[in-house]
C-alpha positions as a Python dict, from the first residue, in 0.01 Angstrom:
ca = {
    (1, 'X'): (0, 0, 0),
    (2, 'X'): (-89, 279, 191),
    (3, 'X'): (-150, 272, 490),
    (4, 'X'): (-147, 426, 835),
    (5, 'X'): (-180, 281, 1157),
    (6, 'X'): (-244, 444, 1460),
    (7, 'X'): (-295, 477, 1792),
    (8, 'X'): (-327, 707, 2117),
    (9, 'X'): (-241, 723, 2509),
    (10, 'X'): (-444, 966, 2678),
    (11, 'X'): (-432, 1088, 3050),
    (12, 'X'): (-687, 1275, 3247),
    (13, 'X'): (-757, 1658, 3068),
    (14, 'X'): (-688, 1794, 3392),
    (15, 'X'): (-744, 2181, 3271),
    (16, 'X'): (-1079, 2076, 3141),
    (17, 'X'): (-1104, 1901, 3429),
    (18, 'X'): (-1079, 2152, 3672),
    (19, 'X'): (-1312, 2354, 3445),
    (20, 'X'): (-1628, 2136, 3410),
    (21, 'X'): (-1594, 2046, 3828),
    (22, 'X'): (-1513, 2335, 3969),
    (23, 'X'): (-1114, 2215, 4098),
    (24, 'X'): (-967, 2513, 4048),
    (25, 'X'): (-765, 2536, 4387),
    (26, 'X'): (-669, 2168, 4326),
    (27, 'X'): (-294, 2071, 4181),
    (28, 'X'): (-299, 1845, 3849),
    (29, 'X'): (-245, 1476, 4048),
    (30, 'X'): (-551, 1615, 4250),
    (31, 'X'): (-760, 1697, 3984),
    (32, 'X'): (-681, 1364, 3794),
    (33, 'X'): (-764, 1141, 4106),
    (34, 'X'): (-1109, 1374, 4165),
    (35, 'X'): (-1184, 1334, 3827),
    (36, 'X'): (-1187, 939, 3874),
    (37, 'X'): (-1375, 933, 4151),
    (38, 'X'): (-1641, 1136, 4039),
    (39, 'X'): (-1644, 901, 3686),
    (40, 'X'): (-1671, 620, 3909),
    (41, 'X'): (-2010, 757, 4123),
    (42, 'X'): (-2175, 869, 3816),
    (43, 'X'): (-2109, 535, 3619),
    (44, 'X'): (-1948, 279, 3806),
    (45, 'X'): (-1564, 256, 3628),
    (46, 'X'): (-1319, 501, 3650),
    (47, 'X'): (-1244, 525, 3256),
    (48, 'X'): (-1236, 878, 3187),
    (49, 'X'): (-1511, 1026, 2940),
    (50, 'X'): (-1361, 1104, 2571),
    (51, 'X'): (-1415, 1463, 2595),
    (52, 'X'): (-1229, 1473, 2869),
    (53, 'X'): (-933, 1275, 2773),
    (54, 'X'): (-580, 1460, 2677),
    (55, 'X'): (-379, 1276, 2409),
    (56, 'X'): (-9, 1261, 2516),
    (57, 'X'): (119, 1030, 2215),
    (58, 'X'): (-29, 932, 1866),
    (59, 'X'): (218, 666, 1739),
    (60, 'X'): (195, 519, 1369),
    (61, 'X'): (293, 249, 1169),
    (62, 'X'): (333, 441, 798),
    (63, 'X'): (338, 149, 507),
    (64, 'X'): (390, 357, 138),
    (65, 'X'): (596, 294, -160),
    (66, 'X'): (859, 108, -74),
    (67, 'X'): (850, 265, 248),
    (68, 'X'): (798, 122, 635),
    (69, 'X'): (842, 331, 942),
    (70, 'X'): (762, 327, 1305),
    (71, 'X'): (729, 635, 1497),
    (72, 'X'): (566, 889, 1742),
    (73, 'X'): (439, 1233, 1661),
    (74, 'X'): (631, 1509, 1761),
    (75, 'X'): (881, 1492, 2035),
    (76, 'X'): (837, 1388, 2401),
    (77, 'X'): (798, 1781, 2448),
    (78, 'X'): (524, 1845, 2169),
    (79, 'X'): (218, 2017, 2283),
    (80, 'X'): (-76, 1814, 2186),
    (81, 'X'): (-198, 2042, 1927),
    (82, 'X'): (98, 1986, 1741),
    (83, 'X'): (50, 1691, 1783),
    (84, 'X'): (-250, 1667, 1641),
    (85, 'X'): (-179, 1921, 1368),
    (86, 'X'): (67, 1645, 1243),
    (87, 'X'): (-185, 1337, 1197),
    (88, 'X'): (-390, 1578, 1012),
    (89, 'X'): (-127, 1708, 802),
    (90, 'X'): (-30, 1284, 733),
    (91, 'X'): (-391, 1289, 588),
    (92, 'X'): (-354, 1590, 411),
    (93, 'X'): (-109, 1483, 207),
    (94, 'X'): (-131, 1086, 190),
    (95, 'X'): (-483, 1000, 212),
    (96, 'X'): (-422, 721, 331),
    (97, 'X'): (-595, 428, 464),
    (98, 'X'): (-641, 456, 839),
    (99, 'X'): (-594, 93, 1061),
    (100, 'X'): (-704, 121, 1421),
    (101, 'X'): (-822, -117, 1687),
    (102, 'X'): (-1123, 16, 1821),
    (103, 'X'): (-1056, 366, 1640),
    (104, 'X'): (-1478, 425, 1607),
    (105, 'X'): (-1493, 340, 1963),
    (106, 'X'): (-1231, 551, 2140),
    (107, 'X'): (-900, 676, 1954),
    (108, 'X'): (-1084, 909, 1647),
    (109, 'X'): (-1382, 1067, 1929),
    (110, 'X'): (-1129, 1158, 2162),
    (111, 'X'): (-929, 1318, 1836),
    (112, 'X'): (-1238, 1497, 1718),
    (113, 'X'): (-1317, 1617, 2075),
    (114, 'X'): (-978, 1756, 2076),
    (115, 'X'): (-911, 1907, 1716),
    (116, 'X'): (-1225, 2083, 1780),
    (117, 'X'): (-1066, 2238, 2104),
    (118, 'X'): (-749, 2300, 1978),
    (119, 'X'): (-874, 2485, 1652),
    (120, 'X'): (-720, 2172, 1425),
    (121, 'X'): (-822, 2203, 1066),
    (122, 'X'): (-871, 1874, 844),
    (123, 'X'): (-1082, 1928, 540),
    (124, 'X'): (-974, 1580, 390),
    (125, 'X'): (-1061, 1357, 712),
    (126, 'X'): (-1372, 1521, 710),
    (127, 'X'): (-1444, 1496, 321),
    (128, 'X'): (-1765, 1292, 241),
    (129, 'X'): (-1764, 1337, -121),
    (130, 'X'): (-1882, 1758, -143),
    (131, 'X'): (-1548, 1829, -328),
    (132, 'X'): (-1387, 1510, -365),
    (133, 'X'): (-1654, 1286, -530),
    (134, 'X'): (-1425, 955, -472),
    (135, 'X'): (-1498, 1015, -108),
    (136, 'X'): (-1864, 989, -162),
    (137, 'X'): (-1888, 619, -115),
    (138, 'X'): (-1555, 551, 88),
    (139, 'X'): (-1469, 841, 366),
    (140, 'X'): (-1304, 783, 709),
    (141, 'X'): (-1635, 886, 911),
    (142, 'X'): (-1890, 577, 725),
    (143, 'X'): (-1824, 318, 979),
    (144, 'X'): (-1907, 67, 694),
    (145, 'X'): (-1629, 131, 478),
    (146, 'X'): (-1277, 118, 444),
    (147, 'X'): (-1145, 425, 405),
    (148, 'X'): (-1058, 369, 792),
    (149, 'X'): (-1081, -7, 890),
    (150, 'X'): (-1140, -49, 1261),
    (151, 'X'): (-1025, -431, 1316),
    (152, 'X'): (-1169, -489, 1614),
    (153, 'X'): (-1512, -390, 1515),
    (154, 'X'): (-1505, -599, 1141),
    (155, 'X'): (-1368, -887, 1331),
    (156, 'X'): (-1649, -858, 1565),
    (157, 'X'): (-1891, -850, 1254),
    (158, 'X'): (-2025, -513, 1390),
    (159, 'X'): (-2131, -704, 1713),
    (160, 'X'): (-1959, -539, 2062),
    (161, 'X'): (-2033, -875, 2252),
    (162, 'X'): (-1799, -1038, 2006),
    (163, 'X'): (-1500, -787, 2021),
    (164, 'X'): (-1159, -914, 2131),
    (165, 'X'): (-896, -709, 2330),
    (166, 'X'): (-538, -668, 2085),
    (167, 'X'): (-358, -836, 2292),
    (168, 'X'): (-526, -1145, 2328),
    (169, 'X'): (-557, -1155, 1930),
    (170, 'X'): (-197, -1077, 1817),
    (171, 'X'): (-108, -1326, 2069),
    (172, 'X'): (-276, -1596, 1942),
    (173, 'X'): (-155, -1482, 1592),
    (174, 'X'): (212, -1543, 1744),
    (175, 'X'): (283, -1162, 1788),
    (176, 'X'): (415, -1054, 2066),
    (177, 'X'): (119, -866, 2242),
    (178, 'X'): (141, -621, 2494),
    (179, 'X'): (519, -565, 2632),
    (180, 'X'): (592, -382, 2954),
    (181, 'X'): (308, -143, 3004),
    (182, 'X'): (-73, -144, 2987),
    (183, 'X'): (-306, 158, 2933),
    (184, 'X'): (-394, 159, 3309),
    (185, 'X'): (-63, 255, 3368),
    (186, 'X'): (-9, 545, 3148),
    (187, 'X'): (-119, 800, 3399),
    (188, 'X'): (92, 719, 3664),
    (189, 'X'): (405, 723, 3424),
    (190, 'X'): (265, 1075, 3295),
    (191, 'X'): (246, 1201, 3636),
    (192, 'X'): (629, 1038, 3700),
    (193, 'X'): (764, 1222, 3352),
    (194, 'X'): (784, 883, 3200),
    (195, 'X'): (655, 1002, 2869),
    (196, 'X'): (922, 805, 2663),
    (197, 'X'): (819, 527, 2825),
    (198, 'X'): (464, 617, 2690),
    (199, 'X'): (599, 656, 2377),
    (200, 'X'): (753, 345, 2346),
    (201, 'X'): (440, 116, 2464),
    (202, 'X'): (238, 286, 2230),
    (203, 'X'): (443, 237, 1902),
    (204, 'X'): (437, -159, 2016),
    (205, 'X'): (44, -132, 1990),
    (206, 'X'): (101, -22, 1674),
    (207, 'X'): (314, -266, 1546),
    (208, 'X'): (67, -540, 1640),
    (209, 'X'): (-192, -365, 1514),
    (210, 'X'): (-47, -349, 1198),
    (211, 'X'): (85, -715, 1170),
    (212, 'X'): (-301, -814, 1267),
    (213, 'X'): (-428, -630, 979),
    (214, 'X'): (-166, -787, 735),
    (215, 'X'): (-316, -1124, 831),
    (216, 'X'): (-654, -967, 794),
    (217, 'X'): (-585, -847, 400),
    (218, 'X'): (-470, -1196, 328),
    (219, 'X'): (-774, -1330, 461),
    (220, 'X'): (-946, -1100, 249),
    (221, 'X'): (-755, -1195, -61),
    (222, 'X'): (-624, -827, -85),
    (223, 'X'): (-253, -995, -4),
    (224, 'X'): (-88, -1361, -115),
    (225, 'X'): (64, -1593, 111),
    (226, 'X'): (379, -1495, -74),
    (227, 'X'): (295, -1095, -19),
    (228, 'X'): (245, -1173, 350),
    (229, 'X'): (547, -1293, 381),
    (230, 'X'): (741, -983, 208),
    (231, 'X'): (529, -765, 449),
    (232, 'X'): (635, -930, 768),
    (233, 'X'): (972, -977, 650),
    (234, 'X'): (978, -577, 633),
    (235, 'X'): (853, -510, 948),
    (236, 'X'): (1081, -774, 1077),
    (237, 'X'): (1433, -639, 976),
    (238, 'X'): (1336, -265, 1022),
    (239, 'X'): (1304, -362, 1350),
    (240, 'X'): (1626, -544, 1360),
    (241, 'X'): (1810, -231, 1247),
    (242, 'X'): (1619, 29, 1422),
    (243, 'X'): (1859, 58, 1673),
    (244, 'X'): (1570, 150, 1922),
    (245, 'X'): (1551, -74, 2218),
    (246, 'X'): (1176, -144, 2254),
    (247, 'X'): (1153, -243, 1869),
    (248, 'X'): (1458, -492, 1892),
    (249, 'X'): (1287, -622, 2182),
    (250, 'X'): (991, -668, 1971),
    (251, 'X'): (1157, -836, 1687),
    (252, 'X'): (1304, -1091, 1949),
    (253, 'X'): (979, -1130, 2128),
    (254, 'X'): (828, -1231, 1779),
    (255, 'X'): (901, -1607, 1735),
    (256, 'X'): (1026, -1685, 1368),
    (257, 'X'): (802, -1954, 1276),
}
């Protein structure tokens, strides 16, 4: 296998922000709350337009070799184009199969919208076969291929009426779902300097994520019940011995049978 799963917490682009509305005398809590008020008049929710999302964490779920690892990008201090610079240099190098739940839909946009303003360069995400020819027919941008599998939209069967929130589907997997945090939250914990805390909540998206799409490649045939099982068993005691409080309280919150 090789694989990487992935996800992002975003808060308000408050610079941009200020920028495209005209806040400039307005402090960054100021700008954030104008900036969902004036989402919510134009279209009636206050969820922030991609472009003008900031990306404060990418965590992944790396599966290659013999290898399994958790993690965030950078350190809590990491600007976000470094943080960016260092999913693109994981692609770089690996190639490897991107996992994301409702990646198409929100995650990779708000990426692109971001490399592009922070001068990011990624010549193998953005292959479609002009100097690779293997990418012709299986690149991460083809939404129809699996070069990046967005779970939520295959399980769906293409069909946004019929998507599922992660939570509710790792749960009734017998995963432990969300734990301790929800996305609503993340900007108020920004705003306190709770970006550990951040951190943390997203690497346990990531880890269901990832323990969905194991079930998914054995539905698929691509894994044995027997294969399964050596995956999870992974996941399981690198969790154990991770010595990281919010992935041992995963591993407990994950019932054995």
């Amino acid at each position: 296998m090789n694989v990487m799963v992935f996800d992002i917490e975003t808060v308000p682009d408050v610079e941009g922000g200020r920028r495209v509305y005209g806040l400039e005398e307005l402090d960054d809590e100021s700008v954030g709350r104008a900036m969902f008020k004036l989402r919510y008049e134009k279209v009636g929710h206050e969820f922030i337009a991609h472009h003008l999302q900031q990306i404060v964490a990418i965590s992944v779920v790396f599966r290659h070799a013999e290898q399994f690892r958790v993690w965030t990008l950078g350190d809590e201090d990491a600007r976000e184009a470094e943080i960016l610079q260092r999913f693109f240099d994981g692609i770089e190098r690996y190639s490897p199969t991107l996992v994301t739940w409702n990646g198409s839909g929100f995650d990779l946009p708000v990426i692109h919208y971001r490399a592009l303003r922070h001068r990011i360069s990624a010549p193998r995400y953005w292959e479609v076969g002009e100097e690779d020819s293997s990418f012709r027919f299986n690149n991460y941008l083809n939404r129809f291929q699996w070069r990046h599998t967005d779970l939520m939209d295959v399980l769906a069967g293409y069909q946004m009426r019929a998507a599922a929130p992660l939570d509710e589907v790792a749960t009734l997997l017998g995963f432990p779902g969300k734990m301790g945090m929800s996305g609503a939250q993340v900007w108020d914990c920004f705003l306190s300097g709770e970006i550990n805390a951040i951190r943390d909540y997203c690497e346990t998206d990531v880890l269901n994520t990832y323990l969905v799409y194991l079930h998914f490649e054995h539905m698929r045939g691509r894994l044995t019940e027997r294969m399964l099982q050596k995956e999870t068993d992974l996941v399981r005691s690198t969790l154990k011995n991770s010595h990281k409080p919010h992935l041992e309280a995963f591993e407990r919150a994950w019932p054995t049978a």
